[in-house]
C-alpha angles and dihedrals in degrees: 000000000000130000103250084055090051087056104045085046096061095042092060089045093048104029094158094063095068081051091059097079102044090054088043096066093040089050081054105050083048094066092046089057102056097048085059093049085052099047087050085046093054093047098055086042084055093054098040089052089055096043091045087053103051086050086059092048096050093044102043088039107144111241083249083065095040103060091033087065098045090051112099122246111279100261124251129239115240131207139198139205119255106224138198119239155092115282107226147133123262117198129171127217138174113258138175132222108238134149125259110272098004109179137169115242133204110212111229118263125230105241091214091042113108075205148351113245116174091234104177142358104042112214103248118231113245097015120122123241122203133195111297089009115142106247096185145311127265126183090001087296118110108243111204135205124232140180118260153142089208135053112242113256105185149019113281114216137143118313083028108134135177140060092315089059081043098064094037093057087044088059089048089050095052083055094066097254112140096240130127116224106230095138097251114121101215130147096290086056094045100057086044086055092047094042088046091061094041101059087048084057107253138099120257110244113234141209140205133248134165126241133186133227121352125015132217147157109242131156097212119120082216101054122099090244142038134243094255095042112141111209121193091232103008098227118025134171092198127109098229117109108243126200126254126184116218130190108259129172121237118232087231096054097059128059126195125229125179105216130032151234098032142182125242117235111164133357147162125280125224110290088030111145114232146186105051134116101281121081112277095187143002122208127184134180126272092261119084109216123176115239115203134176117241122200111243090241086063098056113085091056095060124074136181109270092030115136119263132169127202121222129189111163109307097351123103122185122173131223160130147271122263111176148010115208125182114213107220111251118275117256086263101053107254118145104250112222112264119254119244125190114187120205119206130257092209142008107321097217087073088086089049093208115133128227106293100034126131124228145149127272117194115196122212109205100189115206100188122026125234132006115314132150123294122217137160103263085231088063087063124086116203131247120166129304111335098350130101147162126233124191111232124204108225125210086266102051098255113126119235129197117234109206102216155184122241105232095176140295137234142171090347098312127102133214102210125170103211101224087246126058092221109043095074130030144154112303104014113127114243118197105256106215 
């Protein structure tokens, strides 16, 4: 009998020993079962124990617990740093680079002329005009420009006297030409006059006037006739009055400026009609200053000398306040914005921004001068008129009281002296409340 046959043959006659194994591993799987159906039932046994207990806790509290456990946390004490600084108020406002004095001008318009047309000679932008100096040309005449309070308001020619003669001798005089200005137009004036027009390349225009018995050339302010004075006969021993012809200066070849030199900021081309109502040319000093609107509620806190810096994207250029100027109430009533101009503290053209441009002013309103310490106001206990206490920390945790002066106050923060030197200083922690 073979093997195979031996086998085959046991297994038929004991058919429950091949079973064994099979139940052995189920018999096995059910035990595992149930320990893990045991530990889950622990664990939820072992919750419901603590929860169960601090019910417990919560429900059978003592009144003593109880009010213990509604009562809020004892408060802390806080503290705050002392700083170093200057207590002041800092606003912004919108500003404009201009130039000092900058003003609008009407050139003066020929009488004779149908129009006035700038003919020769354009002003150029950015360039600087001084006292006597030729601005343009119009209808083919210079027209110059001359420091004065006052406009012009007629032709200046020989016998002229008074403070129109005065400014225009000043101009000659600026010039170089060897003439006081005593606002009388004699022949020392006239042949500066002539001499004035001629190195500007033109021809002085002349007028008549009559003169009796001899005449002669002469340069004296004193004399009877000018330099360029022109005689019918020279020298003559008749009675009759002959005509002689002296330099004068036309109204509408000079135009009066207040304050030069100046810069040239805008101004008429070539072809350029003149003359009218609407402005022909602005002109404006050297200096660039920022001009900037102020509501009227911020008025009263801002003063002139107080500190400003401009500010245009990265640049920062400190300065100061100039001027105040009140703008006169709308029709309406309504209060107008102030007017602010800021100088600069330094060179201008550190905040390289050109006229026109807008950028930002901050103002800084101090309210106490100079460096003094810095706390919250709340750190500060009150006693009498301009003096305080502060509670300092000290290096082992003991609080100390710093008997100060009351410097000023602003926007929740205090300036204080301590009375001595050595009791307060940056950095230290002072007790807030």
């Amino acid at each position: 009998m073979t093997d195979v046959e031996r086998t085959l043959q046991n297994e038929s006659e004991h058919p429950d020993q091949r079973a064994q194994p099979e139940q052995a591993d189920a018999n096995q799987a059910g035990s595992s079962a149930t320990r893990t159906w045991l530990i889950i039932g622990a664990g939820v046994l072992a919750v419901a124990l603590v929860a169960g207990t601090w019910v417990l806790a919560m429900v059978f509290q003592s009144p003593a617990q109880r009010e213990a456990n509604a009562s809020p946390p004892a408060p802390q004490a806080v503290f705050a740093k002392v700083t170093l600084g200057t207590l002041a108020d800092s606003r912004s406002y919108s500003g404009t680079v201009v130039h000092t004095d900058e003003s609008g001008f009407t050139l003066p318009a020929g009488t004779d002329a149908v129009r006035n047309v700038v003919t020769g000679i354009p002003p150029t932008v950015d360039g600087t005009l001084k006292s006597g100096d030729v601005l343009t040309e119009v209808n083919t005449r210079p027209v110059f420009v001359v420091a004065s309070q006052f406009d012009f308001f007629r032709d200046i020619g020989f016998g002229d006297t008074g403070a129109d003669v005065r400014v225009l001798q000043a101009a000659l005089a600026s010039r170089g030409f060897s003439i006081s200005p005593d606002g009388v137009y004699g022949a020392a004036t006239g042949v500066a006059v002539s001499r004035w027009y001629r190195d500007a390349g033109y021809e002085a225009p002349t007028r008549e006037r009559l003169q009796t018995g001899e005449t002669e050339t002469t340069n004296s302010e004193s004399s009877g006739t000018s330099g360029t004075a022109v005689s019918g006969t020279g020298t003559s021993t008749d009675s009759a009055p002959k005509p002689v012809f002296d330099a004068f200066v036309p109204v509408s070849e000079l135009l009066a400026v207040p304050s030069l030199p100046a810069t040239i900021i805008t101004a008429p081309a070539i072809g350029a009609h003149v003359g009218g109502e609407t402005t022909d040319l602005t002109l404006g000093a050297n200096q660039l200053i920022v001009r900037a609107e102020v509501p009227a509620v911020d008025r009263a806190g801002l003063a002139v000398g107080d500190p400003v810096r401009v500010v245009s994207g990265a640049d920062r250029v400190d300065g100061t306040v100039a001027s105040i100027e009140a703008q006169p109430d709308g029709e309406d009533g309504t209060t107008k914005p102030s007017i602010l101009t800021m100088a600069f503290a330094a060179d201008p053209a550190a905040l390289a921004a050109e006229r026109g441009e807008t950028v930002t002013v901050e103002v800084q309103n101090a309210v106490v001068a100079g460096e003094l310490l810095i706390v919250p106001t709340v750190a500060v206990v009150s006693r009498g008129e301009g003096r305080g206490v502060v509670v300092r920390r000290q290096e082992d945790g003991s609080l100390a009281e710093v008997p100060v002066e009351v410097r000023g106050s602003l926007r929740g923060m205090t300036a204080i002296e301590p009375d001595k030197a050595d009791t307060l200083a940056e950095g230290d922690e002072v007790r807030v409340g």
